[in-house]
KOLVEXDO-17430 format. One record per residue (C-alpha): residue number from 1; residue in one letter; x, y, z. Coordinates in Angstrom, 3 decimals. Layout:
# KOLVEXDO-17430
NUM / A / X / Y / Z $
...
END
This chain:
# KOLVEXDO-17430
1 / X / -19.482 / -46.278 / 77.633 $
2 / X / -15.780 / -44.876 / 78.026 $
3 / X / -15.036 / -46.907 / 75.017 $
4 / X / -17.803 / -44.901 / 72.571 $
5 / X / -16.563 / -41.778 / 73.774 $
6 / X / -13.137 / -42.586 / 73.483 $
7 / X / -13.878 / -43.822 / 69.777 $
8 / X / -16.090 / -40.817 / 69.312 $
9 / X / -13.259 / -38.606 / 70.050 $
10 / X / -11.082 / -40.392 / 67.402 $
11 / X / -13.629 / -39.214 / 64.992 $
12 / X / -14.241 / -35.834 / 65.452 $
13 / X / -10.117 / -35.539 / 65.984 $
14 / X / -10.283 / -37.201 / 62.302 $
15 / X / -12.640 / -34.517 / 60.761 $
16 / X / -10.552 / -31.738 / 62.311 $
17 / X / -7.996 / -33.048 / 60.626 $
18 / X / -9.518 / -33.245 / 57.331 $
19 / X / -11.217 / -29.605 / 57.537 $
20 / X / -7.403 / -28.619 / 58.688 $
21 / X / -5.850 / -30.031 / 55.561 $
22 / X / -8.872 / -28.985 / 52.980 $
23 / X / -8.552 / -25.448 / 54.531 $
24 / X / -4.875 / -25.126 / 53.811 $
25 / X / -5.178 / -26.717 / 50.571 $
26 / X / -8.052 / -24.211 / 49.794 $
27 / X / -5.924 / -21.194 / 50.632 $
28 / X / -2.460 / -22.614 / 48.702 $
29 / X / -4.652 / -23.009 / 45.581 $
30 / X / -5.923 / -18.987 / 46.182 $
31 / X / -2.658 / -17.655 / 46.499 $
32 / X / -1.329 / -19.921 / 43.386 $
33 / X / -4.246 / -18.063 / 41.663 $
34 / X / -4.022 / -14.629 / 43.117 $
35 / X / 0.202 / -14.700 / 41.954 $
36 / X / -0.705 / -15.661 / 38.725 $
37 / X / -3.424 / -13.606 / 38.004 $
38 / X / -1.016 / -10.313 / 39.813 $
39 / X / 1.923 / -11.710 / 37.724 $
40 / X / -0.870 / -11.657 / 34.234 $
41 / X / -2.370 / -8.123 / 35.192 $
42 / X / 1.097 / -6.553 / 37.008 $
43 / X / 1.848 / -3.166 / 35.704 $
44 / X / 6.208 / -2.626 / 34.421 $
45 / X / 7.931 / -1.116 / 36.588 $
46 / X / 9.554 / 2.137 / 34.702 $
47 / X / 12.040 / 4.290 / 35.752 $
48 / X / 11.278 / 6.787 / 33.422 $
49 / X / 10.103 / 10.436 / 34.189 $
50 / X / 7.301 / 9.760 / 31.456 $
51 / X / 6.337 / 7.069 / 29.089 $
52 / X / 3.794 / 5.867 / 26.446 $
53 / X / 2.963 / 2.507 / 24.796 $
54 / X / 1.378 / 2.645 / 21.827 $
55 / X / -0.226 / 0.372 / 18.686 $
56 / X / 0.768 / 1.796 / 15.683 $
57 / X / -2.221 / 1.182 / 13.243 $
58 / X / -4.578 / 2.484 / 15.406 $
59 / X / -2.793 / 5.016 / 17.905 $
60 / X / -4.104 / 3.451 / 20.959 $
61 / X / -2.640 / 4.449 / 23.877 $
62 / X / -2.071 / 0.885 / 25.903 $
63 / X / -0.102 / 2.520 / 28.932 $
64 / X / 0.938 / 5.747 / 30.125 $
65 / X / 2.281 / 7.667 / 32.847 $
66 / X / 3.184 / 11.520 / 33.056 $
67 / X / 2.298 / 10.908 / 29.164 $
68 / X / 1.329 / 14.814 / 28.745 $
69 / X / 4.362 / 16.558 / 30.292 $
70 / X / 6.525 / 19.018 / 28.179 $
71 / X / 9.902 / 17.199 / 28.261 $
72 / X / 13.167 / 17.975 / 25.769 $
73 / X / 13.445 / 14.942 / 23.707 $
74 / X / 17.183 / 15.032 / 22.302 $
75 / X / 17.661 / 12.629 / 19.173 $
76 / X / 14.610 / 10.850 / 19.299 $
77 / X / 12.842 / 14.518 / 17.292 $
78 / X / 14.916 / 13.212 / 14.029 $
79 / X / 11.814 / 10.798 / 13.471 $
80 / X / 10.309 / 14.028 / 12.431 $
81 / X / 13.083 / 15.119 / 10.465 $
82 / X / 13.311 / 11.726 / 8.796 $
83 / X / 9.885 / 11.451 / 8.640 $
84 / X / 9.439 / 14.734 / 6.290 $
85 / X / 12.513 / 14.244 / 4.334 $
86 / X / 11.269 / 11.442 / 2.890 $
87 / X / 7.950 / 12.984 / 2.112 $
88 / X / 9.117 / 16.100 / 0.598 $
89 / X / 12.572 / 14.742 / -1.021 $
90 / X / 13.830 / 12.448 / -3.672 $
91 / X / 16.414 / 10.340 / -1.923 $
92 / X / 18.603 / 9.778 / -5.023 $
93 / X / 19.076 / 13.382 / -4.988 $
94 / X / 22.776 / 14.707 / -4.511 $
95 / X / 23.163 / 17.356 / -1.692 $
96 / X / 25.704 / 18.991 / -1.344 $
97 / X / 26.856 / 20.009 / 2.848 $
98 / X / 26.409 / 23.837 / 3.557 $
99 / X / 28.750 / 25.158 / 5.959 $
100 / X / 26.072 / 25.357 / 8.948 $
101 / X / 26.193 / 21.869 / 8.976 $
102 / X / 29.801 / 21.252 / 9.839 $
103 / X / 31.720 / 20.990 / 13.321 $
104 / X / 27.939 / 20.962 / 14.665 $
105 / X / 28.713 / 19.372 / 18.964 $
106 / X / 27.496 / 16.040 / 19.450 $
107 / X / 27.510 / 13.198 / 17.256 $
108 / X / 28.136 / 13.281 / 13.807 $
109 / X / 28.920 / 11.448 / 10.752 $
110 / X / 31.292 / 14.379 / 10.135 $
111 / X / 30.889 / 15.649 / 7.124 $
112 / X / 32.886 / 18.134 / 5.191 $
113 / X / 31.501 / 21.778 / 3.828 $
114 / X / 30.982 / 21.313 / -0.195 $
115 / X / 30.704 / 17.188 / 0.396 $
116 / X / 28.104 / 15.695 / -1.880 $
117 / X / 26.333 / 12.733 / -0.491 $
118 / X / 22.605 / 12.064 / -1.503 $
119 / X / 19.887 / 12.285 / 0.498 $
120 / X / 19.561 / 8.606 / 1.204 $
121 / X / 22.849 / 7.893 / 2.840 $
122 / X / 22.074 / 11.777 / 4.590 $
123 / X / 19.119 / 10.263 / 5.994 $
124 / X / 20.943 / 6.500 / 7.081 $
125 / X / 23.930 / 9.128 / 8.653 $
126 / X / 20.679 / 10.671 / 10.787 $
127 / X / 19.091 / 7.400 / 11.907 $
128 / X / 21.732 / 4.764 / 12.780 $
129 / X / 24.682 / 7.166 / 13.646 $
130 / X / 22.459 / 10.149 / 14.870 $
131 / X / 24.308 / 12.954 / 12.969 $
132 / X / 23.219 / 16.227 / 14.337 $
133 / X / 25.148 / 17.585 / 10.999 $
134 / X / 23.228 / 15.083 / 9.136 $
135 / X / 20.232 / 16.810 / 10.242 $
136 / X / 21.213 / 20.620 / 9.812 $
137 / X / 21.880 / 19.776 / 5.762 $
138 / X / 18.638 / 17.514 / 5.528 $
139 / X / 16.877 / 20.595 / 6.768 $
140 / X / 18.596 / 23.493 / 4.518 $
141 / X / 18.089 / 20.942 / 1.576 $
142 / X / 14.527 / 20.287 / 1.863 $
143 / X / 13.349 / 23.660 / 3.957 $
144 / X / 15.989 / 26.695 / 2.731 $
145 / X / 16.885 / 27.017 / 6.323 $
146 / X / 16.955 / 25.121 / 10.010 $
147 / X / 13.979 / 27.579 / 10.408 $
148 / X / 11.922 / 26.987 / 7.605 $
149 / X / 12.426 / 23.205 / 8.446 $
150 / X / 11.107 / 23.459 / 11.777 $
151 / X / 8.128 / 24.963 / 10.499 $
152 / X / 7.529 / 22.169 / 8.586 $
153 / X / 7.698 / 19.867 / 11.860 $
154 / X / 5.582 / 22.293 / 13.870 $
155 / X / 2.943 / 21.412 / 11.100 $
156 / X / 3.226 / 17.978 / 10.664 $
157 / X / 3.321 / 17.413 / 13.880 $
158 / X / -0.430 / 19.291 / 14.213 $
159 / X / -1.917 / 17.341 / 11.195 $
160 / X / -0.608 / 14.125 / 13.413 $
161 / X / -2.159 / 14.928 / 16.346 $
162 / X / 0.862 / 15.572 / 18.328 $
163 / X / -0.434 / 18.935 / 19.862 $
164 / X / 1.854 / 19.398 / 22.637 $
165 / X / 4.965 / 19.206 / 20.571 $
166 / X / 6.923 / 22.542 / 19.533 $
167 / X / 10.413 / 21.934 / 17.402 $
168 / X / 13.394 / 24.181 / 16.852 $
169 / X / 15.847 / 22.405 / 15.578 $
170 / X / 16.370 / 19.120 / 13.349 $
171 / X / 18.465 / 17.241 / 15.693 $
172 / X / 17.431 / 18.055 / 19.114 $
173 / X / 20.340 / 19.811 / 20.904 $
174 / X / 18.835 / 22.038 / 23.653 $
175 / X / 16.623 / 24.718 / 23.639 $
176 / X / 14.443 / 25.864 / 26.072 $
177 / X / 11.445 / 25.768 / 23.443 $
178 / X / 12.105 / 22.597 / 21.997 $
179 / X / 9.947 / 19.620 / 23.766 $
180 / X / 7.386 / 16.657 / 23.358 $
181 / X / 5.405 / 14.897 / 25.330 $
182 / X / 5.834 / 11.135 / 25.761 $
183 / X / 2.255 / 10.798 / 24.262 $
184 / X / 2.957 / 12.960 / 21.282 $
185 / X / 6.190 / 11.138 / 20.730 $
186 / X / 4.421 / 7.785 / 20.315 $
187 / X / 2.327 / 8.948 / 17.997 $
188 / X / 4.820 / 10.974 / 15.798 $
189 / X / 6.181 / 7.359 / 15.492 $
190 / X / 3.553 / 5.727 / 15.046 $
191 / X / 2.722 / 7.970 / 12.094 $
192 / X / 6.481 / 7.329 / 10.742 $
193 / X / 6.661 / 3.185 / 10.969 $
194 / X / 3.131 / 4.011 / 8.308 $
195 / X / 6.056 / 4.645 / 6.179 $
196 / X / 7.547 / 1.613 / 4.161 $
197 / X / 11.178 / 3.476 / 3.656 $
198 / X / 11.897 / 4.868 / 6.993 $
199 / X / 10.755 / 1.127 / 8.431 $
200 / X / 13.750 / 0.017 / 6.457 $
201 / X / 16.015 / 2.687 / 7.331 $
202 / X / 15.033 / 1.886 / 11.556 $
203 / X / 15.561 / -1.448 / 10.963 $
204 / X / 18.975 / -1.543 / 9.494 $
205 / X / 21.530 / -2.519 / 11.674 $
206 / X / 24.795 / -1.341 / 10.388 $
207 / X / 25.523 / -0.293 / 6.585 $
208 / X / 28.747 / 1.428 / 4.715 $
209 / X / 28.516 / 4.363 / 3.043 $
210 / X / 29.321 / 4.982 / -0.347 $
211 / X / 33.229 / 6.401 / -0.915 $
212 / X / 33.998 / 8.271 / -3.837 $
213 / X / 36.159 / 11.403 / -4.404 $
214 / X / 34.086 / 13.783 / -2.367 $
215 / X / 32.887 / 11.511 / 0.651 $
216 / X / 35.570 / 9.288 / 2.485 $
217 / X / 34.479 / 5.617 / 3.965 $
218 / X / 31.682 / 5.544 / 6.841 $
219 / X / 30.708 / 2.587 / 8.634 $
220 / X / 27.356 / 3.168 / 10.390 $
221 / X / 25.995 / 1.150 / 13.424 $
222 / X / 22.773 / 1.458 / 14.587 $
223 / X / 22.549 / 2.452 / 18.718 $
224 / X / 19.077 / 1.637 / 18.816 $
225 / X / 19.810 / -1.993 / 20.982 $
226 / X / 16.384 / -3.153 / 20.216 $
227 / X / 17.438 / -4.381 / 17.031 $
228 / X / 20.093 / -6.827 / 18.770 $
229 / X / 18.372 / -7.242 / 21.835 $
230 / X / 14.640 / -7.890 / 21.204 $
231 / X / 12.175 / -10.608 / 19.939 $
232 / X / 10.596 / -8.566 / 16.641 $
233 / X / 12.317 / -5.287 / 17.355 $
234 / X / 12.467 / -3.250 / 13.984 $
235 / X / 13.509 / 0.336 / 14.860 $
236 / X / 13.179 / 3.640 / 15.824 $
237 / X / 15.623 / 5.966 / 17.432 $
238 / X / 18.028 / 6.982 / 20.899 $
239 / X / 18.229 / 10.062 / 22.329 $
240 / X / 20.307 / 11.836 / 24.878 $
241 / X / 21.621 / 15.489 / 26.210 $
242 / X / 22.102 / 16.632 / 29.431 $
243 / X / 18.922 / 18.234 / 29.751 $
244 / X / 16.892 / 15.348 / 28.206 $
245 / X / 18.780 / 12.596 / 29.895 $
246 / X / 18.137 / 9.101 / 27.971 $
247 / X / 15.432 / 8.886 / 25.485 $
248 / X / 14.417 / 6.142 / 23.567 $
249 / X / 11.695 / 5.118 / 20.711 $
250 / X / 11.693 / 1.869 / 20.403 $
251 / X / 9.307 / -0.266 / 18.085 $
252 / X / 8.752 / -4.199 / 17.915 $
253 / X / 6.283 / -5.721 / 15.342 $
254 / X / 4.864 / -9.187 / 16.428 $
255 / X / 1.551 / -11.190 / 15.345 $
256 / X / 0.391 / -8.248 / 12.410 $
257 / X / 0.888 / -5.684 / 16.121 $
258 / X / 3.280 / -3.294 / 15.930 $
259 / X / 4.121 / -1.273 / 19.438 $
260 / X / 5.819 / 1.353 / 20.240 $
261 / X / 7.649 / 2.313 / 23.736 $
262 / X / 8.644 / 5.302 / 24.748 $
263 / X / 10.842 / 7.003 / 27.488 $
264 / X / 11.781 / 10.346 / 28.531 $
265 / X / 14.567 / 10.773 / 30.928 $
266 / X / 14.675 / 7.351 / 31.927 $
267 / X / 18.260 / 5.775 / 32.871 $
268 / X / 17.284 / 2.287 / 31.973 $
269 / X / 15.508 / 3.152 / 28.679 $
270 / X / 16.525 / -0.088 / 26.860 $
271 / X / 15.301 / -1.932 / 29.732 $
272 / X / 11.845 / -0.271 / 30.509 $
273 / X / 11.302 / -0.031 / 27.036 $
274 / X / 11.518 / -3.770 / 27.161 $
275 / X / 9.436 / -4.330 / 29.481 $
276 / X / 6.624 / -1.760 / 28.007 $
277 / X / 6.778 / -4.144 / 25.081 $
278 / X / 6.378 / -7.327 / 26.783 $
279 / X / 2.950 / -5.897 / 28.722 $
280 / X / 1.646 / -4.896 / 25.430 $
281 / X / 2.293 / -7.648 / 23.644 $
282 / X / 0.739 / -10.082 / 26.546 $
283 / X / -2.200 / -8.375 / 27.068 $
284 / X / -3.075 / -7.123 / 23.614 $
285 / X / -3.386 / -8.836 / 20.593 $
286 / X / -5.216 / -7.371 / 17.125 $
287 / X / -8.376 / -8.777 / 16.830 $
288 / X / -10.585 / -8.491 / 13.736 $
289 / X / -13.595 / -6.490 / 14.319 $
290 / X / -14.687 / -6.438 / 10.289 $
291 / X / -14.037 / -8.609 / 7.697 $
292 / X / -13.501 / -7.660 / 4.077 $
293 / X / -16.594 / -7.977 / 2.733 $
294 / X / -18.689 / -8.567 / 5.619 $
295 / X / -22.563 / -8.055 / 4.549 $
296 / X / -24.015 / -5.306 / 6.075 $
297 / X / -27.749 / -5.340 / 4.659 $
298 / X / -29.249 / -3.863 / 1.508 $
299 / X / -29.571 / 0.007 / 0.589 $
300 / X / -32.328 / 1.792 / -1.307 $
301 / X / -31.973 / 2.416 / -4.878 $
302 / X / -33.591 / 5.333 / -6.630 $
303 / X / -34.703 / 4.529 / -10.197 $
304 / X / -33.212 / 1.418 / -10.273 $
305 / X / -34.233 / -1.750 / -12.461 $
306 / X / -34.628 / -3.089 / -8.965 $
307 / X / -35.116 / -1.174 / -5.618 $
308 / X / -32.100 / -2.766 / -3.491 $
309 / X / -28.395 / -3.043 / -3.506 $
310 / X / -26.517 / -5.464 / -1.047 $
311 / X / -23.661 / -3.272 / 0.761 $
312 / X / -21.010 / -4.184 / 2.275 $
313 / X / -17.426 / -3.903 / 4.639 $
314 / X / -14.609 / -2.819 / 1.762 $
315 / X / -11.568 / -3.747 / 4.209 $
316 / X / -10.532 / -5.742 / 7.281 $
317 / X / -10.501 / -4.246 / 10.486 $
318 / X / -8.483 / -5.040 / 13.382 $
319 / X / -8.091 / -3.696 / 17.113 $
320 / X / -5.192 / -4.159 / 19.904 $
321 / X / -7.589 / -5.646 / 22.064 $
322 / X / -7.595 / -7.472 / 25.735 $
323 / X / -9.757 / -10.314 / 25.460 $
324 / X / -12.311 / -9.293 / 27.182 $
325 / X / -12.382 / -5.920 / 25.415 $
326 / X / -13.857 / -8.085 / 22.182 $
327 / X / -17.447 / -7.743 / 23.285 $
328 / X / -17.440 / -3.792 / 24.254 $
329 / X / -16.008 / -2.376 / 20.907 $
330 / X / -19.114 / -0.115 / 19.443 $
331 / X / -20.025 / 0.294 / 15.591 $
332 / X / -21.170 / 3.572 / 13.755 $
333 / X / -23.040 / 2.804 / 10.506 $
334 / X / -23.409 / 6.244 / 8.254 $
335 / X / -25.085 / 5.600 / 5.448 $
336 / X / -27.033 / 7.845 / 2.528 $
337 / X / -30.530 / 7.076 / 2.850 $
338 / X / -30.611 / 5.616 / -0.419 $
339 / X / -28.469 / 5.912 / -3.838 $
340 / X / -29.725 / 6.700 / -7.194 $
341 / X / -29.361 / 4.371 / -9.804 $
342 / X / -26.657 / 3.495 / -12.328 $
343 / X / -25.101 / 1.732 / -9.027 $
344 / X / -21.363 / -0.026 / -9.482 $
345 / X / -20.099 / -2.493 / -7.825 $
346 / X / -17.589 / -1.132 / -5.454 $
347 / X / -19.145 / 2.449 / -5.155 $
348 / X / -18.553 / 3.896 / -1.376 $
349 / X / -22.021 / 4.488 / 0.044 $
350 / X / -21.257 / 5.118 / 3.568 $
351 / X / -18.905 / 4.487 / 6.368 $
352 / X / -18.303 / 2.089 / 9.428 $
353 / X / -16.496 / 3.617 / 12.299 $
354 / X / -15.222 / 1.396 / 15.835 $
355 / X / -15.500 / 2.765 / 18.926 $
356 / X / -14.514 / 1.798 / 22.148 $
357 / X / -14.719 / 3.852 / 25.037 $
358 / X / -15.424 / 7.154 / 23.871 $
359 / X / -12.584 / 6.447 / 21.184 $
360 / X / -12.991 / 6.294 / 17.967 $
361 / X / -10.005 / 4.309 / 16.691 $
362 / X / -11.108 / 2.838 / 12.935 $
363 / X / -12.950 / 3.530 / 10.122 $
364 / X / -13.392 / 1.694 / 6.949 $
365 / X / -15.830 / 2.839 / 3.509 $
366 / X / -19.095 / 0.576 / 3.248 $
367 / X / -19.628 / -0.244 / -0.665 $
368 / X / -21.701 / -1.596 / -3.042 $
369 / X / -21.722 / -5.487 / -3.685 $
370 / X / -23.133 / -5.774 / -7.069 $
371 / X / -24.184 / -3.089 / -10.067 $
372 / X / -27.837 / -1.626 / -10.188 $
373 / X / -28.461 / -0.445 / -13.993 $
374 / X / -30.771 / 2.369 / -14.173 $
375 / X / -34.198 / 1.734 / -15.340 $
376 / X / -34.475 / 3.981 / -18.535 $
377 / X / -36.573 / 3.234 / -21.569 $
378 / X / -33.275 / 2.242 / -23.089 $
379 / X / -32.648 / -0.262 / -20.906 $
380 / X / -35.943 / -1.489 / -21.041 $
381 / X / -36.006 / -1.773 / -24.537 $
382 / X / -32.570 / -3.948 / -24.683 $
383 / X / -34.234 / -6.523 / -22.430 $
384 / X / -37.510 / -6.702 / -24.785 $
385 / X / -35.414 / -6.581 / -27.643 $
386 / X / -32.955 / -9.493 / -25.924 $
387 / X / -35.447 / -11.367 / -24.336 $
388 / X / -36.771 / -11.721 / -28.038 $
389 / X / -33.530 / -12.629 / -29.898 $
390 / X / -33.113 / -15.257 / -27.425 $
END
């Protein structure tokens, strides 16, 4: 009898055991999960007093904070004054420096009152070496005046989107009514990296400007790190004053998704900027919610030899999405009730929009897949008249 109990004993000590060790191996495995899934989802740590990350083609905000506050942005507003030279200027044009421009505080590419230099290397003097007196003669050569100019970036910077904005000045030195928003920021450069030639102007490193009789030799470096520094970094621009503190844009194109980082007042802008980048860039990845050509049904056809037209998607579309994000993004189909007839292939009959959220953050034209003659007595008559000959 002692002997079953004893043996008994053994047993249940055994299954203790066992529930013991499946228990702790149970919990290990849940913490393993938990820190991976905390290190997958973890938000950056920033520094910054505000900051926005941003998809270019689309505008999506991806991660914010203090993203609406009025904040002086220092060099990073000669995006905008890139951004519009190139719009409204030829950049083999030869300007010549006005004397507003010269001995301007801060840095400079220092150029000399009645220097020629064309508006290319002007612009190359503004992005890589951030010359405030590269900005002051952009702006009297494209605007009349430093006033004028900032007219024109008060105005752009409404048809953007980039409401909270208000410039003064081409370069950025202090004023108490010159600011941005971190949000509004993202999107001005969002709207410039659109742009083919300021991409390459960003994304130059270092270049030497032309010497001749009326400009000496200047070697240009690029202090936007990113360049050096970062996996698919291709522009945009530093900032810093006193009053701003550091500011940076900084954009990195990888996969077809191009983000944008930025940072107002933020100490370790390179660095936070990094690490807005890396978040985007694992969580979000362009996913293609249309294809080019995608068949979307048939359409009416007024007077028509027949009474249908196949329609159809005219372009790709494609979203910074989170995977699971895939299955929530919304379509808007506007179409005309029907078209009359002749119909050609190609003709825009109506419009697709994407939603998600609330947002609407694409839009692409819905066309016509094939021609619809119309059915005149003309027409008619050709057929009879073919159908007989052949």
């Amino acid at each position: 009898m002692v002997k079953k109990r004893r043996n008994a004993n053994v047993e249940i000590s055994r299954e203790k055991r066992w529930k013991k060790w499946i228990c702790s191996l149970s919990l290990l495995l849940f913490i393993v999960v938990c820190t991976i899934s905390g290190r997958a989802y973890a938000l950056p740590d920033i520094h910054a007093q505000a900051y926005a990350l941003v998809e270019a083609s689309t505008g999506r905000i991806l991660l914010q904070s203090n993203a609406g506050e009025h904040l002086p942005m220092a060099s990073t507003t000669k995006i905008m004054t890139c951004i519009l030279a190139i719009e409204n200027g030829n950049l083999d044009t030869i300007v010549q420096v006005p004397d507003e421009a010269v001995g301007i505080e801060g840095s400079s590419i220092y150029l000399q009152y009645g220097e020629t230099i064309s508006l290319r290397e002007l612009l190359y003097g503004l992005m890589l070496a951030s010359g405030n007196d590269a900005a002051v003669t952009i702006a009297v050569h494209i605007a009349g005046s430093i006033e004028a100019f900032a007219e024109m970036m008060n105005q752009k910077s409404v048809e953007i989107g980039a409401v909270d904005t208000h410039f003064v000045t081409p370069n950025g030195l202090p004023d108490e009514n010159h600011y941005t928003t971190a949000r509004d920021l993202a999107l001005i450069s969002a709207y410039a990296m659109q742009n083919e030639t300021f991409r390459q102007i960003v994304g130059t490193s270092s270049m030497d400007l032309t010497q001749d009789d009326d400009s000496p030799a200047r070697y240009l470096r690029s202090k936007n790190k990113i360049l050096y520094q970062y996996d698919g970094g291709n522009g945009i621009k530093t900032g810093y004053t006193k009053a701003a503190g550091k500011c940076l844009s900084a954009g990195a194109l990888r996969e077809n998704m191009q983000l944008i980082a930025v940072v107002l007042n933020d100490g370790n802008m390179f660095e936070d900027c990094y690490k807005l980048l890396d978040y985007g860039f694992e969580q979000y990845s362009m996913q293609n919610v249309a294809q080019q050509g995608e068949e979307l049904g048939v359409l009416g056809v007024q007077n028509g030899v027949v009474d249908q037209v196949k329609i159809a998607v005219n372009e790709e579309i494609a979203l910074p999405l989170q995977p699971e994000e895939y299955k929530i993004v919304k379509r808007k189909i506007n179409l005309v009730s029907q078209v009359q007839a002749p119909v050609y292939c190609g003709m825009v009959v109506g419009s697709v929009e994407f939603w998600l959220e609330g947002t609407l953050y694409a839009a692409a034209d819905i066309v016509a897949t094939q021609d619809v003659a119309e059915n005149t007595y003309e027409y008619n008559l050709s057929k009879i008249i073919e159908k007989w000959v052949g």
